[in-house]
C-alpha positions in Angstrom: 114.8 -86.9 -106.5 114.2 -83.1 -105.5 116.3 -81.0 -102.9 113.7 -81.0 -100.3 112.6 -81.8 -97.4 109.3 -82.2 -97.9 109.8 -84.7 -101.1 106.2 -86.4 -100.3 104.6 -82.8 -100.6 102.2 -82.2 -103.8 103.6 -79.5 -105.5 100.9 -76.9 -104.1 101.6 -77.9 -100.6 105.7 -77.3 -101.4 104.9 -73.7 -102.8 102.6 -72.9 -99.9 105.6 -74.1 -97.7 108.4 -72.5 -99.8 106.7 -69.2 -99.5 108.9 -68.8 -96.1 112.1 -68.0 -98.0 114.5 -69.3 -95.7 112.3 -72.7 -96.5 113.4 -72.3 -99.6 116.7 -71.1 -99.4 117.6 -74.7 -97.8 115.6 -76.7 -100.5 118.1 -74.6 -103.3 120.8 -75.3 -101.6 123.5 -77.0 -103.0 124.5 -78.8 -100.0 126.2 -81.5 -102.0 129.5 -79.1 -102.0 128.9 -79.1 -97.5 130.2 -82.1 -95.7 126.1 -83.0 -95.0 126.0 -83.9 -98.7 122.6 -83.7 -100.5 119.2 -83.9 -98.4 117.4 -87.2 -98.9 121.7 -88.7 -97.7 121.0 -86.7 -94.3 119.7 -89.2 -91.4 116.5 -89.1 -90.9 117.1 -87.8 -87.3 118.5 -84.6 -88.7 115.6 -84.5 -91.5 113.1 -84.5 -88.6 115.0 -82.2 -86.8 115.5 -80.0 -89.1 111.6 -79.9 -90.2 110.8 -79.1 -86.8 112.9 -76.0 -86.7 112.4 -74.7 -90.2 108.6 -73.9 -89.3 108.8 -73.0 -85.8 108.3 -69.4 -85.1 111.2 -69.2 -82.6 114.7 -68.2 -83.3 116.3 -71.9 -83.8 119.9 -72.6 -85.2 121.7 -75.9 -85.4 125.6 -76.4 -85.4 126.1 -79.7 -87.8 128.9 -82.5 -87.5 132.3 -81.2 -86.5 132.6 -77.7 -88.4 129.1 -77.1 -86.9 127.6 -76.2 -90.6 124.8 -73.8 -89.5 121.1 -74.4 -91.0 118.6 -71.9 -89.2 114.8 -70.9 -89.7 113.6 -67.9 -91.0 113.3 -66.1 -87.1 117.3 -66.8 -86.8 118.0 -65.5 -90.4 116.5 -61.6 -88.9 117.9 -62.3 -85.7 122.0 -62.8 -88.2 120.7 -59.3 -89.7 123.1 -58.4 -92.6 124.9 -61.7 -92.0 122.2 -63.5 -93.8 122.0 -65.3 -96.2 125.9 -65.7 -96.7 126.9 -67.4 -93.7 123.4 -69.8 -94.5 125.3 -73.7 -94.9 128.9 -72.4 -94.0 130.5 -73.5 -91.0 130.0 -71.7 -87.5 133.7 -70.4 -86.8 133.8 -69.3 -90.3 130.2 -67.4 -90.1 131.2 -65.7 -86.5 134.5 -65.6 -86.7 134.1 -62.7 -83.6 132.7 -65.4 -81.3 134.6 -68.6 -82.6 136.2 -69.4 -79.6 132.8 -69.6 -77.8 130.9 -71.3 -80.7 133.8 -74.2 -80.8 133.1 -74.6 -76.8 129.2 -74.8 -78.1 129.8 -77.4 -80.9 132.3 -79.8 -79.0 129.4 -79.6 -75.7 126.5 -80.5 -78.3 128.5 -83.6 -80.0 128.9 -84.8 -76.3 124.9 -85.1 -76.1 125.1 -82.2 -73.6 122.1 -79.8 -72.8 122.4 -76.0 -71.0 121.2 -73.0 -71.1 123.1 -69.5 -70.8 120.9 -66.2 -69.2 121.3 -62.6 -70.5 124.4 -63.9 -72.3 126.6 -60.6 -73.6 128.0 -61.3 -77.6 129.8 -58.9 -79.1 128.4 -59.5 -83.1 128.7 -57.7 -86.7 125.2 -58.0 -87.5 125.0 -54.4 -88.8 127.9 -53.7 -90.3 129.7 -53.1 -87.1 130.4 -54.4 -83.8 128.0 -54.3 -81.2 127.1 -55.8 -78.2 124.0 -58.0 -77.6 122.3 -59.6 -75.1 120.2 -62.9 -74.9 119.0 -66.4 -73.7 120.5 -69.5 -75.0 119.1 -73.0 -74.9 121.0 -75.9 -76.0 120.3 -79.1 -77.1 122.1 -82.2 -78.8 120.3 -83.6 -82.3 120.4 -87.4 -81.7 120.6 -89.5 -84.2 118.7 -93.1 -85.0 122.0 -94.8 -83.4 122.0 -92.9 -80.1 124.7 -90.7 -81.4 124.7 -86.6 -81.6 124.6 -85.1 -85.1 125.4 -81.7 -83.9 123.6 -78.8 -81.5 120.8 -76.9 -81.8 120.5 -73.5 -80.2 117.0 -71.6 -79.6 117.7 -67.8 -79.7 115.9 -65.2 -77.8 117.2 -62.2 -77.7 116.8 -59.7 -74.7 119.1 -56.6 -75.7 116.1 -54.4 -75.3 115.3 -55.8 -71.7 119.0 -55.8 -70.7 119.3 -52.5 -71.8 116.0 -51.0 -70.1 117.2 -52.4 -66.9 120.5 -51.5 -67.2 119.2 -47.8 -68.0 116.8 -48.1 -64.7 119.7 -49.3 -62.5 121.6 -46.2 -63.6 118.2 -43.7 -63.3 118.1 -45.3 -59.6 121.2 -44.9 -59.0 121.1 -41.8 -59.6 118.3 -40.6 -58.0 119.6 -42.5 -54.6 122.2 -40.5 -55.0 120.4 -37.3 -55.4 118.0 -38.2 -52.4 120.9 -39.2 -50.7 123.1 -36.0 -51.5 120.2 -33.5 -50.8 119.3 -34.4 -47.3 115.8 -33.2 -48.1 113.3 -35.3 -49.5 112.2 -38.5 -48.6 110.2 -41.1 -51.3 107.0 -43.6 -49.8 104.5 -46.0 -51.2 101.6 -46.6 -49.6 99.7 -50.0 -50.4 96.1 -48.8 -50.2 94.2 -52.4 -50.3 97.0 -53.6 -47.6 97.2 -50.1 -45.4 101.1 -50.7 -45.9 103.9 -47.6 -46.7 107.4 -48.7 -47.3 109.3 -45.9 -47.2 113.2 -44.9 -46.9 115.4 -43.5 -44.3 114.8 -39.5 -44.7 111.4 -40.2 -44.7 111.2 -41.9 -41.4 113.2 -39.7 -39.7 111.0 -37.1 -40.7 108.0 -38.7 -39.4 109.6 -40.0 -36.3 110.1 -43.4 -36.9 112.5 -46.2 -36.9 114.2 -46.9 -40.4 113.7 -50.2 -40.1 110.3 -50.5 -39.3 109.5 -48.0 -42.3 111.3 -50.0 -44.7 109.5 -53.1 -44.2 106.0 -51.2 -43.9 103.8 -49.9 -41.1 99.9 -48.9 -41.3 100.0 -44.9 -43.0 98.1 -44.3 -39.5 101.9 -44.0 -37.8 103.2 -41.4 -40.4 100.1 -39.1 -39.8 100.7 -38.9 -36.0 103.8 -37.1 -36.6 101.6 -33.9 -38.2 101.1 -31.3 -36.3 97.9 -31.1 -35.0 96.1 -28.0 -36.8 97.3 -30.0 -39.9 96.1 -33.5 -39.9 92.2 -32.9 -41.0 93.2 -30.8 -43.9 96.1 -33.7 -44.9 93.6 -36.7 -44.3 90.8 -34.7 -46.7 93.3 -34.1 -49.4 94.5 -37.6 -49.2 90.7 -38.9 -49.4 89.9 -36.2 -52.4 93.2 -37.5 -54.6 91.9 -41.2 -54.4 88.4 -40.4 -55.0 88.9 -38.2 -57.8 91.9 -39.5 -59.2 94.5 -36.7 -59.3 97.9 -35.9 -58.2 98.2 -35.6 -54.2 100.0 -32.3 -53.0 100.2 -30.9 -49.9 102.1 -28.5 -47.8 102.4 -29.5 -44.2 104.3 -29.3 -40.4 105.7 -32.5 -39.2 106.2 -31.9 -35.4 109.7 -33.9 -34.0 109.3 -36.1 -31.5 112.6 -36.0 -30.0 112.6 -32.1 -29.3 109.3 -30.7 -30.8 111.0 -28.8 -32.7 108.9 -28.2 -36.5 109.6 -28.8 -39.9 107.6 -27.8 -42.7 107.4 -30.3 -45.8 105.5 -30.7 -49.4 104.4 -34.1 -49.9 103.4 -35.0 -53.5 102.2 -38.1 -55.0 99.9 -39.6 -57.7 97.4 -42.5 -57.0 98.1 -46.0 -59.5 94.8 -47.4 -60.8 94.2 -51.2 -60.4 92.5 -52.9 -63.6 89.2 -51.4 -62.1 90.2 -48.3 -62.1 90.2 -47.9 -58.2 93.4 -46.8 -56.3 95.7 -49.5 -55.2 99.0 -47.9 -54.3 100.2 -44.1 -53.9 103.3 -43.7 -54.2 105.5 -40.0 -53.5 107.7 -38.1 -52.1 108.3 -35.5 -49.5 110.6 -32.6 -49.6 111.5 -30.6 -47.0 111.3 -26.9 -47.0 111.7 -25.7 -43.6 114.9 -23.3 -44.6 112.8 -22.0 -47.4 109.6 -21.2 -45.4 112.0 -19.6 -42.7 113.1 -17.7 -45.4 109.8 -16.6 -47.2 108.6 -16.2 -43.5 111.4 -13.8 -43.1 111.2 -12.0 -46.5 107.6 -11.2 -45.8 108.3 -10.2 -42.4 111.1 -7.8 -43.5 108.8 -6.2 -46.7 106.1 -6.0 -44.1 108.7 -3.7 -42.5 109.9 -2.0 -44.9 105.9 -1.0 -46.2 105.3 0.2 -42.9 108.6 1.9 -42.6 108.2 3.6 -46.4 104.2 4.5 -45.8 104.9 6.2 -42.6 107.8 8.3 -43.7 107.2 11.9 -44.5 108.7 11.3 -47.8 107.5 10.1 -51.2 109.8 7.1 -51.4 110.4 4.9 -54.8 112.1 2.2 -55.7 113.5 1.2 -59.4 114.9 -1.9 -61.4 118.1 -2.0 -62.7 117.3 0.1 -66.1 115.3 2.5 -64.5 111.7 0.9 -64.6 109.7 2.7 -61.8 107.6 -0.6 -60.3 107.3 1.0 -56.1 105.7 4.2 -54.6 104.9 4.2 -51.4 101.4 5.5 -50.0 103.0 9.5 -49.2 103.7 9.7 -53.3 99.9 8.5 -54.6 98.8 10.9 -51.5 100.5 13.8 -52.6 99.8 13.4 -56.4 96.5 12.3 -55.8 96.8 10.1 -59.3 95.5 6.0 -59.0 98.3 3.6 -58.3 100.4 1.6 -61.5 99.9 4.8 -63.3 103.0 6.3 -62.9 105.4 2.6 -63.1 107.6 2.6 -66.2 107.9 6.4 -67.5 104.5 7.6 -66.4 106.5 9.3 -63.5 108.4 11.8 -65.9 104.8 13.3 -67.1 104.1 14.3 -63.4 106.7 17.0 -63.5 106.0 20.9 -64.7 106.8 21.1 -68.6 109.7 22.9 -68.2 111.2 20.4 -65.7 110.8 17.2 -67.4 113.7 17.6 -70.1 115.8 18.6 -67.3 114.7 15.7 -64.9 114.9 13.1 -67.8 118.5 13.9 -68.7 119.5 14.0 -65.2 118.2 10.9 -65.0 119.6 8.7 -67.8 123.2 9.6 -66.9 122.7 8.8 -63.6 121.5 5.1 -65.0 123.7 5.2 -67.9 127.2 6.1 -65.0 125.5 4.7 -61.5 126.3 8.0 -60.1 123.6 9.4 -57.6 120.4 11.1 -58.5 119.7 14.7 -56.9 117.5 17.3 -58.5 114.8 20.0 -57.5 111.9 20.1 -60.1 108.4 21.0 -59.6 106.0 18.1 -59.1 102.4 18.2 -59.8 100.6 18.8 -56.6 96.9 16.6 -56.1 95.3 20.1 -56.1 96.9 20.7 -59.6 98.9 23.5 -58.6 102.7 22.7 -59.2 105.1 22.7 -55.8 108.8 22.5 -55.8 110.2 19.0 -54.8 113.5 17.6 -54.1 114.3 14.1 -56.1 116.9 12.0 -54.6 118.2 8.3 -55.3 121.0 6.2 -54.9 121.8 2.6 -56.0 121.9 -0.4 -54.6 124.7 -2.7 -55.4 125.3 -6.5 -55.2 128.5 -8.5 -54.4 130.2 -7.9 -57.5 129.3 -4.2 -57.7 126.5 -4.7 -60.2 123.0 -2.1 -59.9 120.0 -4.3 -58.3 117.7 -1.8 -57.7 117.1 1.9 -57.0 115.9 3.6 -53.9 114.9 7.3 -53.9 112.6 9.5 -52.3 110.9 13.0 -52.9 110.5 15.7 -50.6 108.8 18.6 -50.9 110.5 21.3 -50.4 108.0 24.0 -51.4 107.7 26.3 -48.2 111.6 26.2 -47.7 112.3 27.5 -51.2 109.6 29.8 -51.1 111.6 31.4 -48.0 115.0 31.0 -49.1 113.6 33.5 -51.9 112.7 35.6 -49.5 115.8 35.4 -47.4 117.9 36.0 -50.9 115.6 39.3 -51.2 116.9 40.4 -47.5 120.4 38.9 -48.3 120.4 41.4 -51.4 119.3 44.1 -50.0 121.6 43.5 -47.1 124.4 43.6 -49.6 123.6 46.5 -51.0 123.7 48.2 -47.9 126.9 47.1 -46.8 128.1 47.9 -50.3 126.6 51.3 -50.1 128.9 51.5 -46.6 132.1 50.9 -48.7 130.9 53.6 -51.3 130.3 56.2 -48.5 133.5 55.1 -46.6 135.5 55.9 -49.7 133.6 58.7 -50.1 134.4 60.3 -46.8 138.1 59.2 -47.2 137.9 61.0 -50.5 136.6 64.0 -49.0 139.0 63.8 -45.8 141.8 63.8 -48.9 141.0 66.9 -50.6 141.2 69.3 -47.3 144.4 67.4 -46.2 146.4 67.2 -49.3 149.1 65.1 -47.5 147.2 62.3 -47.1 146.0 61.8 -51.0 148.9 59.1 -50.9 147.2 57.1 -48.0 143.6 58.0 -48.7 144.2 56.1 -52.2 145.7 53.3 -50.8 142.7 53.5 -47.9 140.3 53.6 -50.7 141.9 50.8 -52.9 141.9 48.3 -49.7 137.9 49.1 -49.2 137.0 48.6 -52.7 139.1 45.0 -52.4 137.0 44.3 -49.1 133.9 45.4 -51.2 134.9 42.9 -53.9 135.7 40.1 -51.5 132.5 40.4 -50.4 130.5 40.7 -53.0 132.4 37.4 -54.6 131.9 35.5 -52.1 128.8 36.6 -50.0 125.9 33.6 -48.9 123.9 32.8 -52.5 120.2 31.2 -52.6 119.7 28.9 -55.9 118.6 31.8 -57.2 121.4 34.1 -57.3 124.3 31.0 -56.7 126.9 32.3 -59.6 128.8 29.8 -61.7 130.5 26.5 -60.3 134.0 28.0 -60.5 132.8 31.2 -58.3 133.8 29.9 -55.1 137.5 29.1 -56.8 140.9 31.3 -55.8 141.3 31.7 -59.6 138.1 33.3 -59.7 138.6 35.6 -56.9 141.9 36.5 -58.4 140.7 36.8 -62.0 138.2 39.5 -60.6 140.2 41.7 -57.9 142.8 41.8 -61.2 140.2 43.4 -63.5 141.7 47.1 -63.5 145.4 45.7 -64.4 143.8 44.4 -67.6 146.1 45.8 -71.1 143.8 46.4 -73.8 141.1 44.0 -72.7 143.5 41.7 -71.7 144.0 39.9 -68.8 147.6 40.2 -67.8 147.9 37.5 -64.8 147.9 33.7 -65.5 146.8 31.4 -63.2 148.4 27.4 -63.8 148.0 24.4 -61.2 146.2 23.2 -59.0 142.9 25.5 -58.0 141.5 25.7 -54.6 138.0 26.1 -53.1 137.9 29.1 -51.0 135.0 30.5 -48.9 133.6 34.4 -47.7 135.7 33.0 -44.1 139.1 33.4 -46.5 138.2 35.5 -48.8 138.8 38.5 -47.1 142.3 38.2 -46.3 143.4 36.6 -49.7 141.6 40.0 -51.3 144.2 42.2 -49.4 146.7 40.0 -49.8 146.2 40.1 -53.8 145.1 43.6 -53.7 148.5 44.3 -52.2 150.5 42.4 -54.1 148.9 43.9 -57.9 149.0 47.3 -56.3 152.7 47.1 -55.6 153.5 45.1 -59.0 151.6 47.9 -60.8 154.0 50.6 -59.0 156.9 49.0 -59.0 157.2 45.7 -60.9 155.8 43.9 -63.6 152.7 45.4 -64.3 154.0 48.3 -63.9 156.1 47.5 -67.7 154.1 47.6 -70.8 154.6 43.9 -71.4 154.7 42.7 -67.8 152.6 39.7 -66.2 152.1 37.7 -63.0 152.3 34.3 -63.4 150.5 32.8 -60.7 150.8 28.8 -59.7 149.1 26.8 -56.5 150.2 22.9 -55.8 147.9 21.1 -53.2 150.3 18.6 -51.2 147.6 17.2 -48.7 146.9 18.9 -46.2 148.6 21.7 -47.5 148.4 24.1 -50.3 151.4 26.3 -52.0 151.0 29.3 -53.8 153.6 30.9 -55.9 153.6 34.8 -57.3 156.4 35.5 -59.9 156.3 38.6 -61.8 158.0 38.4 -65.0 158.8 41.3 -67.8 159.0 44.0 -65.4 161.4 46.6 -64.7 165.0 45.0 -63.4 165.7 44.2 -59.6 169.3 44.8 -58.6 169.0 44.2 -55.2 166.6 43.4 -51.9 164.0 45.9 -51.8 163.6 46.5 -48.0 159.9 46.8 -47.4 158.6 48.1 -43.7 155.4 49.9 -44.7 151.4 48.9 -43.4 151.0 47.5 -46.5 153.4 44.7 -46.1 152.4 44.4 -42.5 148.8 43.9 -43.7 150.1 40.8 -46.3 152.5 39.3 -42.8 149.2 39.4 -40.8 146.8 38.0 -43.5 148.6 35.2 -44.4 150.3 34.7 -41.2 147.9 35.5 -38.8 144.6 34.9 -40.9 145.1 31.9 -42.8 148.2 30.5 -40.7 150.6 30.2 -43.3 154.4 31.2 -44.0 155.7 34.3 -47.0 158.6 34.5 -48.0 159.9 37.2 -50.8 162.4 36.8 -53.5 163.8 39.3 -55.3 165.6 37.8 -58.3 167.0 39.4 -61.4 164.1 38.8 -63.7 160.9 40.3 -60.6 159.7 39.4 -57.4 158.8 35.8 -56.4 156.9 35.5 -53.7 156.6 31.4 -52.0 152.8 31.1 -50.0 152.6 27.8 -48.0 149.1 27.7 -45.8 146.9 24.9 -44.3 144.5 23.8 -47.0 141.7 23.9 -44.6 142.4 27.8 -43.9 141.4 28.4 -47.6 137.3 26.8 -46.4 135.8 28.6 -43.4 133.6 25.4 -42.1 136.9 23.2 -42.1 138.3 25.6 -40.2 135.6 26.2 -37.7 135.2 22.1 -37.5 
């Protein structure tokens, strides 16, 4: 007789049945070699059984006689994944060895004619070719036999690792947003049951709209929540609500909710999206609420303070501008598109440079750069294109504005034109020239009458050359040092001591060369001190050229200044000049001119050394006595 268990079937209806291949994995069996023994020796119970589960469409397996030898349907053999077909026939703790402890509790319960079911039970199986866990429903049964007895158990399968998963993942997305709703203090979640007039809602959100947790969470009519808008709000609220369930789309609206407690008001955003019944009408609207009172008060307060600062910028008399970080122009105020008469945007970016005269623009652009490229501030004059097209002289400033850290936000400067002053500082430089001159021309006619005092009064040639050289160092002093304009402002190391001595030492120069070094520290020095430092040096390279060092063919001055702080050190050494044996005792006007300019003048101490190799001579002074305007302040 055939392996089957069909063995009354015609051999069509066997082929159409054999066509499930699990089907037909059991009629090939050789089950002779299992302790079931062939199929027509199994009871008929089990045959029955077995027929049952073999074409049902559910995930079936059954745990046979005391080793539990598993026979299973074609659902179960995809459910077993790469298990299948080896474990087909074996016995249970052999085919799952991972879960043989609970499969031997499984058999033992079956064979005592037991039934139970296990819910979203977790097995840890090698189904794949690793373990992994999985999650499903398990329904038991025993197989009865014809004598009352048990054969074995019968399991039906369904799995629900997907659904166990999902959930699992949802629990943990809930969680997570509690938390987040929780954390932020802000926002509050609602659903509104339209059919019912019912919101549920959570804490936050009641206690925004002034009402009892409690009472929220179970639901109360949406009636109570809209009471707590403040009144200029509610009609606008209500006919967004009505226009989001008529036409279907997201609900968003910006409102004040009005405390009841202290009437104090809070600004929120409520969003939410209407859910479509199988009619396609609304039936619930669910959202949240966010509050955003601390960032209205802030946007309220922005506004407020660039309404301020327009007003301030627009009134000023100045063209004011503002940059980015890298230079982009993106701000003029109303006094720069006034004054260049040219449509506002035009000049953002770079357009600003083109506004300059020709000759300016090179000059303005590098000034500009480094001043991006080292954060240092911005100051130049350049002439700016006037609306009338001439060309007037402006005055560009800027200065940047840091953050915390240090780092360049933005750039403020401003423009002012300074066209009138210049044009009168031109003409006062015209007056100061020709008041220099004059007074020039008063030194020239001084020495000139000294000179002509000298020749009828041979005696005093001695004095009337010293007289004359003293003038002509006055005449020098102030000519180095007399008030500039930007026109006629000499070099930046003009107003230096090293440049005031480098030029009253010009006619002790050796064959073009200078014979007086300068080393140290340099000092600023203005027209207030200029005139007693002239005598002093004047003195001092007079005496030298009689008497000391430059007096020698290869003789020099080595001069050397230290600033200390507030104070500032000068040393004279003359070195290569004629031997000193002894203190030269010195008692003439001369020396009582250098005692009162340095003592008297500029408040310092002198002191003289006369040492084998020349005269040293030690200058300690205030450092402010060297600058007029400190010394005045």
């Amino acid at each position: 007789m055939p392996q089957s268990l069909f063995p009354s079937a015609s051999p069509e209806a066997r082929a159409r049945l054999e066509q499930d291949p699990t089907l037909k994995l059991l009629n090939d069996f050789d089950w002779s070699s299992t302790p079931l023994g062939a199929i027509p020796d199994w009871p008929a119970g089990l045959k029955g059984a077995v027929r049952l589960m073999m074409v049902a469409s559910t995930p079936m397996v059954m745990m046979v006689g005391d080793q539990g030898i598993l026979i299973y349907n074609h659902a179960y053999a995809e459910f077993a994944g790469n298990r299948h077909p080896a474990i087909f026939g074996m016995p249970t703790l052999e085919a799952w060895p991972e879960i043989a402890d609970f499969n031997r509790d499984n058999i033992e319960r079956g064979l005592r004619r037991q039934s139970w079911s296990l819910r979203d039970q977790e097995l840890v199986l090698n189904r794949h070719g690793q373990l992994e866990s999985g999650w499903m429903d398990l329904h038991y049964s025993p197989i009865m036999g014809d004598d009352g007895q048990s054969l074995g158990t019968l399991c039906i399968v369904q799995e629900t690792t997907d659904r166990v998963l999902t959930e699992k993942s949802l629990a943990r997305s809930e969680e997570r947003l509690s938390l987040a709703l929780d954390g932020s203090g802000l926002v509050g979640t609602w659903d509104w049951d339209i059919a019912n007039d019912i919101v549920t809602a959570d804490d936050k959100f009641a206690a925004l709209y002034n009402l009892d947790p409690l009472r929220a969470g179970l639901g109360v009519p949406i009636s109570e929540f809209l009471a707590a808008i403040h009144p200029e709000d509610v009609a606008r609220v209500n006919e967004q609500i009505e226009v989001a369930l008529r036409d279907r789309i997201p609900f968003r609206s910006e409102y004040r909710l009005v405390s009841a407690t202290d009437g104090e008001v809070h600004w929120v955003i409520a969003s939410g999206r209407p859910r479509l019944g199988a009619d396609g009408a609304p039936i619930r609207l669910p959202g949240v609420v966010v509050d955003v009172t601390e960032q209205r008060r802030t946007s309220d307060a922005l506004a407020a303070s660039e309404l301020r600062f327009r007003t301030l910028a627009d009134t000023m008399p100045q063209m004011v501008w503002s940059t980015l970080p890298d230079g982009f122009h993106d701000y003029y105020n109303k006094r720069w598109y006034e004054f260049t008469g040219v449509p506002e945007g035009t000049t953002d970016g770079e357009g600003w440079n083109g506004m300059f005269h020709p000759e300016d623009q090179e000059r303005a652009w590098q000034a500009w750069r480094h001043s991006l490229e080292t954060g240092e501030p911005y100051q130049i004059e350049y002439r700016l294109r006037h609306h009338s097209g001439a060309y007037r002289w402006t005055l560009g400033l800027a200065r940047p504005i840091r953050d915390a850290s240090g780092q360049i936000v933005r750039w403020f400067g401003t423009c002012t034109d300074i066209h009138e002053t210049r044009l009168a500082a031109e003409e006062r430089e015209l007056v100061a020239q020709e008041l220099s001159h004059r007074i020039k021309n008063i030194f020239a006619v001084l020495t000139g009458i000294i000179s002509l005092s000298a020749r009828s009064r041979p005696e005093a040639k001695v004095f009337a050359d010293e007289l004359r050289q003293r003038i002509y160092a006055l005449g020098e002093a102030h000519d180095f040092l007399r008030p500039h304009s930007h026109i006629s402002r000499p070099p930046e190391n003009q107003g230096s001591l090293k440049s005031l001595i480098d030029r009253l030492m010009q006619p002790y120069r050796q064959d073009g060369e200078g014979r007086l070094v300068f080393e140290g520290d340099d000092a600023v020095v203005d027209d207030g001190a200029a005139t007693p430092l002239a005598l002093l040096f004047h003195e001092l390279g007079t005496n030298s050229a009689k008497y000391g060092a430059l007096s020698a063919a290869g003789g020099r001055v080595e001069i050397s200044g230290r600033a200390d702080g507030e104070r500032y050190h000068l040393t004279w050494k003359e070195v290569g000049g004629p031997p000193i044996t002894g203190e030269v005792e010195l008692s003439g006007f001369g020396s009582r001119l250098i005692v009162l300019s340095i003592e008297g003048q500029l408040r310092g101490r002198m002191e003289r050394l006369w040492e084998p190799g020349g005269l040293r001579v030690e200058i300690d002074m205030p450092t402010d006595a060297l600058r007029r305007s400190a010394r005045l302040a």
